[in-house]
C-alpha positions as CSV (number, residue, x, y, z in Angstrom):
1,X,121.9,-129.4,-112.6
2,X,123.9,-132.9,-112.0
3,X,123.4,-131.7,-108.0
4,X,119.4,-131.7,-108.8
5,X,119.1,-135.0,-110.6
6,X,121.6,-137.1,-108.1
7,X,119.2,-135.0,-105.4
8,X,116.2,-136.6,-107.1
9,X,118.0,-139.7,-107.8
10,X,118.6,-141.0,-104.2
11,X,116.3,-138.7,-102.7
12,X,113.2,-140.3,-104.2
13,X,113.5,-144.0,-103.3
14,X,114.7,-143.0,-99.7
15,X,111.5,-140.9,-99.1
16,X,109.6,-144.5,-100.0
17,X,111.5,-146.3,-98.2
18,X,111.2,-144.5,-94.7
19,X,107.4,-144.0,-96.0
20,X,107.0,-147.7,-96.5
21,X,109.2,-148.5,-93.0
22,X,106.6,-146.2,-91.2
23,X,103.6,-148.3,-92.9
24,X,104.9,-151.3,-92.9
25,X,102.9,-151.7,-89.0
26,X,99.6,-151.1,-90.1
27,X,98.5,-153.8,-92.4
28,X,94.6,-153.5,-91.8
29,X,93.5,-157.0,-93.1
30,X,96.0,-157.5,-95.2
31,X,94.9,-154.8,-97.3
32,X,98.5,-152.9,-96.9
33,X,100.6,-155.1,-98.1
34,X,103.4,-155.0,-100.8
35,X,102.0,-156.6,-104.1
36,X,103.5,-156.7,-107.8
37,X,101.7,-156.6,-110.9
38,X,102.8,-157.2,-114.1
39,X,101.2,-155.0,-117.0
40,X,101.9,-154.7,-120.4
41,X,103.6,-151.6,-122.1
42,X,104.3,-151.5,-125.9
43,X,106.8,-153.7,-126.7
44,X,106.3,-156.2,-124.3
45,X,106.3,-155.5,-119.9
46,X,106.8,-153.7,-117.0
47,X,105.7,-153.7,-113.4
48,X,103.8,-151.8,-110.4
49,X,104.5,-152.2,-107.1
50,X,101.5,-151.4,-105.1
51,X,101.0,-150.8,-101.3
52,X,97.0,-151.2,-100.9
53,X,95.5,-149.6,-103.1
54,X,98.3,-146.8,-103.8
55,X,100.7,-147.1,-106.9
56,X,103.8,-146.6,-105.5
57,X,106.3,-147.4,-108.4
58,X,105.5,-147.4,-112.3
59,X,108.4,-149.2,-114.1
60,X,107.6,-149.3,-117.7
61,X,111.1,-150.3,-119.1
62,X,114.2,-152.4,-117.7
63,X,115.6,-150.2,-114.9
64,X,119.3,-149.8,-114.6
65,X,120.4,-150.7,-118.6
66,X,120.6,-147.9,-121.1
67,X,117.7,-147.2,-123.0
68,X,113.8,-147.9,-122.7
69,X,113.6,-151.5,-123.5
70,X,110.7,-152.8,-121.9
71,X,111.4,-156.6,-120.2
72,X,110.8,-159.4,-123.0
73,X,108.4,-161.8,-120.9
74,X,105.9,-161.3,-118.0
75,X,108.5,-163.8,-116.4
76,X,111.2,-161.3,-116.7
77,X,108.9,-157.9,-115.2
78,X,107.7,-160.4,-112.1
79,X,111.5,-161.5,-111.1
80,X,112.2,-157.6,-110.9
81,X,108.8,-156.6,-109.4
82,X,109.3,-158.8,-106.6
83,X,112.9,-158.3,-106.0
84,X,111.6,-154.4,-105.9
85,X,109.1,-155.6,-103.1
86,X,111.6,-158.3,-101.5
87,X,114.0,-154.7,-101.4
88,X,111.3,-152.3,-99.9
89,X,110.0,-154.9,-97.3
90,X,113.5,-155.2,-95.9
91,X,113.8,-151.8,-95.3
92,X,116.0,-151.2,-98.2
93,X,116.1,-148.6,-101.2
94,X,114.1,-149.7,-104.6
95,X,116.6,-149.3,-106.6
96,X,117.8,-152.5,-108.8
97,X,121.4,-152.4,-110.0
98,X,122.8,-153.1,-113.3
99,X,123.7,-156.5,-111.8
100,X,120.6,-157.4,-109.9
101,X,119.0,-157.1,-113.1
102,X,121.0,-158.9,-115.5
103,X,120.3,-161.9,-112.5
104,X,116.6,-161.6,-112.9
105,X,116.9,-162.1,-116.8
106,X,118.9,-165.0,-116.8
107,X,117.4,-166.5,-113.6
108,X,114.0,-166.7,-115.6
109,X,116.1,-168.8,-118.2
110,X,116.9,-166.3,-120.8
């Protein structure tokens, strides 16, 4: 079962990633492009990275931190939505690390 989940795990953002790297030439009037959005959840934010038109990640809660705490501030879900899009458009996995996310909370002054 622990195989399945760490299969999932790293599996997942890898298949966006070489998705997004295959993609990432065809930007038909700019329509293709990576974009975040901040929307509100209750408690307070996430984000969505979109690609065009297509959701490609839902993030309703702080990734990487135990629990399902949703970010504080709209401030907060936008520093991690972009880092997510900064991530995917250099080629890279998704994922945001315990550390990368503490930096996005106390770079927005909190």
């Amino acid at each position: 079962m622990k195989l399945m989940f760490m299969m999932i795990k790293i599996g997942v953002p890898a298949v966006m990633a070489v998705c997004l790297s295959c993609c990432s030439g065809h930007t038909a009037g700019g329509g293709n492009e990576l974009k975040c959005r901040v929307m509100e959840v209750e408690g307070g934010y996430g984000y969505v990275v979109l690609h065009g038109a297509d959701t490609l990640i839902y993030q309703p809660f702080i990734p990487a931190l135990s629990g399902r705490l949703p970010f504080a501030t709209k401030v907060e879900a936008l520093a991690a939505g972009r880092l997510v899009c900064r991530k995917l458009a250099d080629g890279q996995a998704p994922a945001l690390s315990r550390e990368e996310v503490e930096s996005c909370l106390t770079d927005t002054g909190l």
